[in-house]
N, C-alpha and C positions, 0 to 999 in steps of 0.2 A: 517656413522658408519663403525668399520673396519671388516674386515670378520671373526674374533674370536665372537666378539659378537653376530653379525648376525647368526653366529651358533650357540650359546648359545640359542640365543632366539627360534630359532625355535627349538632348542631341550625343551628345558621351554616348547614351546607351544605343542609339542607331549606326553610332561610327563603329562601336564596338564590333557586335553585329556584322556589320556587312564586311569589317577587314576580318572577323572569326570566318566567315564564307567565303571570303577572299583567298585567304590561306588552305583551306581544303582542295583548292582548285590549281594554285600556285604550283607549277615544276619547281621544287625544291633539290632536282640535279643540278638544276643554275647555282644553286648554293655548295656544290660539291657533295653535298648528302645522299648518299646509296640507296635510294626509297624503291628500286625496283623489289628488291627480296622483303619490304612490309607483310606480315601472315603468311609466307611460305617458310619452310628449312628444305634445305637440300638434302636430296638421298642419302648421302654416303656417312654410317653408324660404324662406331666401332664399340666392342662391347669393352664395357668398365672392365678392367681386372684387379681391380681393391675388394677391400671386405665389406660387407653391404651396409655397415654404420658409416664408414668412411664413404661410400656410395650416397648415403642419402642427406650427408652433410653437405659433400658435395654437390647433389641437386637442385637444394634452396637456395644456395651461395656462389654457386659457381656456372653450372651449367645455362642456364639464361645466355649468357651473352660467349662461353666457350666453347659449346657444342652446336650442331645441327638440330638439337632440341628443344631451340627457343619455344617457350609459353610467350605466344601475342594476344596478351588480354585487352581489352576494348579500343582503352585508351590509348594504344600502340596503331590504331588503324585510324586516330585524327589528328590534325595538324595544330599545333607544333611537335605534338606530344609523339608521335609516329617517326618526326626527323629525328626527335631525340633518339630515340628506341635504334631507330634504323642505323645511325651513326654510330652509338654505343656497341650493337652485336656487332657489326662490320669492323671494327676496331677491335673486339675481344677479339671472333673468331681469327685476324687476321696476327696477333700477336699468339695465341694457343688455339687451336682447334683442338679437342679432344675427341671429337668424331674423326677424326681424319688419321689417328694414331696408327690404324694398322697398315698406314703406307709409309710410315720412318720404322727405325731401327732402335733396339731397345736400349744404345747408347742417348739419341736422340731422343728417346722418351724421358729418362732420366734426366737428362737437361733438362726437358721442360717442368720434369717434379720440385728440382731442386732452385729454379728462376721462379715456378709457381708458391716452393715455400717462403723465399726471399720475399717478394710481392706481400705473401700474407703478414710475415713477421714484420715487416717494415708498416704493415697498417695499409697500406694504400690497396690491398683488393681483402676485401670486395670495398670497391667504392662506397663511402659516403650516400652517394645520392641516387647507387643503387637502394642504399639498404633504407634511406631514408628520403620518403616518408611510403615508400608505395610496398617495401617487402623487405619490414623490420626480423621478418625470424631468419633471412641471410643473415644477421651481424653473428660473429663467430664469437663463441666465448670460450676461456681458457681450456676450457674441456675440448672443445670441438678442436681451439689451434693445436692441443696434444696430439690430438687422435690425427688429424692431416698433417702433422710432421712425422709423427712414426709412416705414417705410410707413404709422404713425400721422399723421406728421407732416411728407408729402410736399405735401399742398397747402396748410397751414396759415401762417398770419404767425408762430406760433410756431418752427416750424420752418427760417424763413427767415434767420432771424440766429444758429440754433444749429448750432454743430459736429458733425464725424460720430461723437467723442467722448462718450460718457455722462456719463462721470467729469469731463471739462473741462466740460459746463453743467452739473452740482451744484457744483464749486469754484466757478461765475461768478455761481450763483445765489446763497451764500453769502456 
């Protein structure tokens, strides 16, 4: 390499650098980003009342970002990666909290089972860019979307004309 570049880079690498220190220090509430609750969850639990395989499917895939049970691992405590994080739970928990269930009613529950099956079968939760690249065992597979529609959609009228098939009500739906 010739010594233009070589300078270049190492200047790249000191710019780098001081805007990575930069952003650690930045109020990222200027950006709209909820970074106050970064590594806390708040008190209020309510207990699961599913069967404990639908429980623990639930955990890897869901729970993160729709209960008061967020896991804040490392990389959720520096920045940019932290606004991510922060942004992402404050958005789940604020669209379902499932900590927060035993302060609705079990009509209101069931809406959220049967908008949370909608969500799964349409593909869009768990997210993409949850599951990849930082917590590949969330992606759901056809066994798991079984197992969280039977129990989504055990007391619903939705569920009452649909097969134990996934795949057969998307062709029916179509």
């Amino acid at each position: 390499m010739s010594r233009p570049v070589i300078k270049w880079l190492k200047r790249g690498v000191v710019v780098a650098v001081v805007g990575f220190g930069l952003l650690q220090i930045f109020p990222a509430k200027w950006l709209g980003i909820p970074t106050q609750d970064i590594g806390t969850n708040p008190p209020e639990r309510f207990k699961f009342d599913g069967p404990p395989e639908v429980e623990a499917v639930m955990r890897r895939a869901c729970f993160d970002c729709h209960t008061n049970e967020t896991r804040w691992p490392l990389y959720a405590r520096i920045a940019p990666g932290s606004w991510l994080m922060a942004r992402d739970v404050h958005h789940g928990r604020s669209h379902l909290n499932l900590s927060k269930w035993g302060d609705v009613d079990e009509d209101e529950r069931q809406d959220d089972r049967e908008n949370a099956w909608d969500q799964i079968q349409s593909g869009e939760m768990p997210p993409w860019f949850y599951v990849l690249p930082m917590h590949p065992d969330a992606k759901l597979s056809d066994a798991d979307k079984a197992l969280l529609k039977s129990y989504l959609l055990a007391k619903s009228e939705k569920g009452k004309g649909a097969s134990k098939d996934p795949d057969k009500d998307s062709a029916k739906a179509k």
